[in-house]
C-alpha positions as CSV (number, residue, x, y, z in Angstrom):
1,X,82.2,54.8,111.7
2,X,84.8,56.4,114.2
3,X,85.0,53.0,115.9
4,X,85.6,51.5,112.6
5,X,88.5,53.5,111.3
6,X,90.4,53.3,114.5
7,X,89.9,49.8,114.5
8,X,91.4,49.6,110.9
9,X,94.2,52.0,112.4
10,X,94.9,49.3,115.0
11,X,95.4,46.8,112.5
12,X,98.1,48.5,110.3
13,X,99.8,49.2,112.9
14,X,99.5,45.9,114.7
15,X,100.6,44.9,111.2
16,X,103.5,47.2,110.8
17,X,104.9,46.1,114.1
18,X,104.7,42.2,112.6
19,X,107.3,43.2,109.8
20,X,109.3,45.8,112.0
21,X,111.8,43.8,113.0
22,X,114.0,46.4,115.2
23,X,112.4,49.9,115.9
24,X,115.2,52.5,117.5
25,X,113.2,55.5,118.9
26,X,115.0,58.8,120.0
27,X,117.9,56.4,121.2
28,X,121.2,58.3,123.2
29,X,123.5,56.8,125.1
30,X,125.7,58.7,127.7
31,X,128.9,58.1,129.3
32,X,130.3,59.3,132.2
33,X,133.4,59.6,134.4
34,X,134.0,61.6,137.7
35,X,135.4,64.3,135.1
36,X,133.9,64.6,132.5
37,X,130.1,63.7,130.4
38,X,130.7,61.9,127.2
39,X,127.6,61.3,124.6
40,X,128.2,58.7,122.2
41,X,124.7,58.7,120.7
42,X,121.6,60.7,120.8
43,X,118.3,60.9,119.2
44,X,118.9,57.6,116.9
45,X,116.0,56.8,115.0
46,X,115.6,54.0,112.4
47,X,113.4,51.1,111.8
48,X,114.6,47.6,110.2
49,X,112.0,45.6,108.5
50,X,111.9,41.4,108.7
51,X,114.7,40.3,106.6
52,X,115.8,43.3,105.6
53,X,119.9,43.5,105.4
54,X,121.0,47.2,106.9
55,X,124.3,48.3,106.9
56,X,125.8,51.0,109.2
57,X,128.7,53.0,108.1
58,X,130.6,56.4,109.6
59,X,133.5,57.4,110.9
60,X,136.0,56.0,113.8
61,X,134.1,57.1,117.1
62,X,130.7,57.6,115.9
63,X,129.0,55.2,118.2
64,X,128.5,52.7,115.5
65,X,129.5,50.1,118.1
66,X,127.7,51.3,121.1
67,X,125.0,51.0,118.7
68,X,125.0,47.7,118.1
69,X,125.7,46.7,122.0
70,X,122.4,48.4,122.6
71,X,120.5,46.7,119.7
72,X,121.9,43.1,120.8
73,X,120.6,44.6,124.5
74,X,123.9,44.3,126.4
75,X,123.9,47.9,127.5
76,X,121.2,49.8,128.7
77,X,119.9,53.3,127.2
78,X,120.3,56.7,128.5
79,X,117.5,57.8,126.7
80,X,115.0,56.3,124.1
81,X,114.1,52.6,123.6
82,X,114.8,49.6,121.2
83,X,112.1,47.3,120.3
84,X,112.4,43.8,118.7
85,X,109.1,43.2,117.1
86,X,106.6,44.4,120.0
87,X,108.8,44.2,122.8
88,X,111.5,46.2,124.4
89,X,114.7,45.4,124.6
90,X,116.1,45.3,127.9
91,X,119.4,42.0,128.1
92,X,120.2,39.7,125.6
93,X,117.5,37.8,123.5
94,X,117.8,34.7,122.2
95,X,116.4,35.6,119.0
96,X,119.0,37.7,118.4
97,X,122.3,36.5,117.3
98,X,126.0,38.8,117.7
99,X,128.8,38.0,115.8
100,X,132.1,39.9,116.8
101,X,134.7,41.6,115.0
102,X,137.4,38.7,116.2
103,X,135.8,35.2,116.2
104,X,136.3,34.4,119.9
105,X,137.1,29.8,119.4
106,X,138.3,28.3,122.0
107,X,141.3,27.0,120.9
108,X,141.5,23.4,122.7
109,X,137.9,22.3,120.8
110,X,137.6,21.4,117.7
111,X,135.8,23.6,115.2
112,X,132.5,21.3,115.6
113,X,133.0,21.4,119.3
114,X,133.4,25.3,118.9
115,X,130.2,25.6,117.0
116,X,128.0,23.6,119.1
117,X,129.0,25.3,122.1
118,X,125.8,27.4,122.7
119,X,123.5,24.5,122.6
120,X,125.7,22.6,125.0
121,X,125.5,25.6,127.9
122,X,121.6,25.6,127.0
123,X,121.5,21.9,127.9
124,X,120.1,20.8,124.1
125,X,120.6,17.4,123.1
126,X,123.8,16.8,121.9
127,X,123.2,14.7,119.2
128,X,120.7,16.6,117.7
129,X,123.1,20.0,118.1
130,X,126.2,17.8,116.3
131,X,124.0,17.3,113.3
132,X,122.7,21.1,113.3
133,X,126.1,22.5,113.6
134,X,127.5,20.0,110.6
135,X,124.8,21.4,107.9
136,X,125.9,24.9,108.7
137,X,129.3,23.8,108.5
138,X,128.3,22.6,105.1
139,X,126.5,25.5,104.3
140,X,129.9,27.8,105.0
141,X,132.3,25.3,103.4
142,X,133.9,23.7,106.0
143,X,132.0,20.5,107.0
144,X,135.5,19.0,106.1
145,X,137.5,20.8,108.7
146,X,134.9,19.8,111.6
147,X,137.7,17.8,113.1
148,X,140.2,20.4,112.6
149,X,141.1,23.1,115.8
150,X,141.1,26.9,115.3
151,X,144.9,27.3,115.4
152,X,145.1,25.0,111.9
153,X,142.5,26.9,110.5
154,X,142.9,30.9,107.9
155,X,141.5,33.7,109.4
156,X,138.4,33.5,107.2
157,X,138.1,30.6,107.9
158,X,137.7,31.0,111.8
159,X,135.8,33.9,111.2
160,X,133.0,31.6,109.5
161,X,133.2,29.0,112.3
162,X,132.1,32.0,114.2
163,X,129.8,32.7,112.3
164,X,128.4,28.7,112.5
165,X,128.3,28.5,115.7
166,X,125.7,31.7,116.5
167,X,124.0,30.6,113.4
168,X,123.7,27.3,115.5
169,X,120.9,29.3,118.0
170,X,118.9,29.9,114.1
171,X,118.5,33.6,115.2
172,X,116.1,36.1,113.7
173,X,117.9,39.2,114.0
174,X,121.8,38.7,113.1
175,X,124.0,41.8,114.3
176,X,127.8,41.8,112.9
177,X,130.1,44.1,114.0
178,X,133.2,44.7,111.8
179,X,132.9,41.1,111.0
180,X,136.0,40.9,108.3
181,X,137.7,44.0,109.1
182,X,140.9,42.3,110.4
183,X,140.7,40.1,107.1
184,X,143.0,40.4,103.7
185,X,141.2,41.5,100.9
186,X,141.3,38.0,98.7
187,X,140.1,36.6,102.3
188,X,137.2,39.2,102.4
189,X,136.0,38.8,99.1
190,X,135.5,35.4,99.9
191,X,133.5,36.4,103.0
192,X,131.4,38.3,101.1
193,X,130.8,35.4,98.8
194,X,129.9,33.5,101.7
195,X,127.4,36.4,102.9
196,X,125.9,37.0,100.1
197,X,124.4,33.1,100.2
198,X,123.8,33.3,103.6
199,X,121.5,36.6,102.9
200,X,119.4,34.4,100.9
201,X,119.3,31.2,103.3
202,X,115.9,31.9,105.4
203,X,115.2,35.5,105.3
204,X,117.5,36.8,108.3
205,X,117.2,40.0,109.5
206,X,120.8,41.6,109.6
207,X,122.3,44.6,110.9
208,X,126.0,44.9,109.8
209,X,128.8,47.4,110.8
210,X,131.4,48.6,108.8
211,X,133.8,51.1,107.8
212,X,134.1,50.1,104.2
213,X,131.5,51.7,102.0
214,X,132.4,49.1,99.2
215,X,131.4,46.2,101.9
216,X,128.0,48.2,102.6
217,X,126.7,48.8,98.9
218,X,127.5,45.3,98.2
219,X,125.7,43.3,101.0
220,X,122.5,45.8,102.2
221,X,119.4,46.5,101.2
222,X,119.9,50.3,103.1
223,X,123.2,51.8,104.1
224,X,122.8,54.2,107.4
225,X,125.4,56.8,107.8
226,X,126.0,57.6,111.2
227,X,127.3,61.3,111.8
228,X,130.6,62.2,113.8
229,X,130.2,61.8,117.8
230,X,127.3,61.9,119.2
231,X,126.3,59.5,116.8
232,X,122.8,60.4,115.0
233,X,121.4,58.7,111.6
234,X,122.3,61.5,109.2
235,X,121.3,59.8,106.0
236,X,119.8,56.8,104.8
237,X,120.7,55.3,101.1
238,X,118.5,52.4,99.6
239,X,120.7,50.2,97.4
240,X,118.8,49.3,94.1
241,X,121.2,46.7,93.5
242,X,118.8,43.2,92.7
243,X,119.1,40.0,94.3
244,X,120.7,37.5,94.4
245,X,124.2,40.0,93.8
246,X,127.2,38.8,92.8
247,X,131.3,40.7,93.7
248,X,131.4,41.4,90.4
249,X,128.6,44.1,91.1
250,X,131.1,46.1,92.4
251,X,131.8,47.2,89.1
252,X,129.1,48.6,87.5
253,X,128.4,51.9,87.3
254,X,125.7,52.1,89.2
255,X,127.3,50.4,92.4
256,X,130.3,52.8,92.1
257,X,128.4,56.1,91.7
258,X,126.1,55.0,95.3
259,X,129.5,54.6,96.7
260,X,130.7,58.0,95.8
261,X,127.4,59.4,97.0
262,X,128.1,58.0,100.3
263,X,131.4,58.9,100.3
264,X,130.4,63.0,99.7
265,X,127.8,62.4,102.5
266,X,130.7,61.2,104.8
267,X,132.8,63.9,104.2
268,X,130.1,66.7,104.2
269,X,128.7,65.7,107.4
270,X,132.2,66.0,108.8
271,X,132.3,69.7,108.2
């Protein structure tokens, strides 16, 4: 019987690791000079299931960055671990996809020649990357400025060709890092538009950064606040907002009071 149950044990948590998608255990990370002993984060713990959309907010200097450079493994922890699925994370993965807060073109390509970039230094036949790159183009609006270079092209719109191009590599686990904050507002909206349909197209797993609470509640399934330096999860808000949402979600009640909550949280846990 005791070999039974632990059996059974093994297999919910064999299958709990199958839908865990990211699992950040006791995570810090530590900086240091000849001087002086900096920690940015410590003791992070959060788990983000298969396609589920997570949004990190907090203020300036909370580590929310130095977060993400550790999930997308391009810097190593002081203490603690991040697992994708049943592995750790220790350098870049190519199921894992980073999009930056600038989008980063090179401007002497075209956007099509931006996009397809990655499978080009991966050696992938070109043919079959050209046609890849053009649905997503399609997908993001912009299949008819594939011709076009990124210095004829709105900020929004570069910012999507960005976002094309790591698309390109069909990651599991997207991570976006102030992805529209240099964007106007019209501009943003439109981005969020865009994210909103791209949420729904295959399941993605995403972790977003942000500073704008608005941004958060509208796009995530879960909004993590991330306390003042060192950075540590010190709240978690699920977003009962149903999908497929819509901008003009931002005005209902309901959307505005889980804003204010967050809000209070921010300010209280700046005290």
């Amino acid at each position: 019987m005791t070999e039974v149950l632990a059996d059974q044990q093994r297999d919910v948590m064999a299958g709990e690791a199958i839908r865990c998608a990211i699992r950040v255990t006791r995570l810090g990370k530590r900086f240091r000079t000849s001087t002086t002993e900096l920690w940015a984060l410590r003791d992070v713990d959060f788990t983000v299931q298969t396609g589920e959309f997570i949004a990190l907010v907090g203020e300036s200097g909370c580590g929310k960055t130095t977060l993400l450079r550790l999930l997308a493994g391009l810097d190593t922890p002081t203490t603690g671990s991040v697992m994708l699925g049943q592995h750790t994370i220790q350098g870049p993965a190519p199921e894992v996809g980073l999009v930056f807060q600038r989008p980063v073109l090179l401007p002497w390509r075209t956007v099509l020649d931006n996009v397809v970039l990655p499978a080009e230094l991966a050696r992938q036949p070109r043919q079959e990357a050209r046609q890849r790159a053009l649905q997503w183009l399609t997908v993001l609006g912009l299949r008819d400025f594939a011709g076009y270079r990124p210095g004829q092209l709105s900020g929004g719109m570069q910012q999507r060709v960005a976002l094309a191009r790591t698309l390109l590599r069909d990651p599991a686990v997207l991570l976006m890092d102030e992805p529209f904050g240099a964007l106007d507002a019209i501009t943003r909206a439109q981005m969020h538009g865009e994210l909103l349909r791209l949420a729904q197209h295959g399941g993605r797993t995403v972790v977003f950064i942000t500073h704008d609470i608005t941004e958060a509640v509208l796009l995530a399934d879960r909004v993590l606040l991330l306390s003042p330096r060192p950075g540590t999860i010190a709240q978690t808000f699920a977003v009962p907002l149903p999908r497929p949402r819509s901008l003009e979600m931002r005005f209902e009640h309901r959307f505005i009071d889980l804003c204010r909550d967050i809000h209070q949280a921010m300010e209280h846990h700046k005290r």
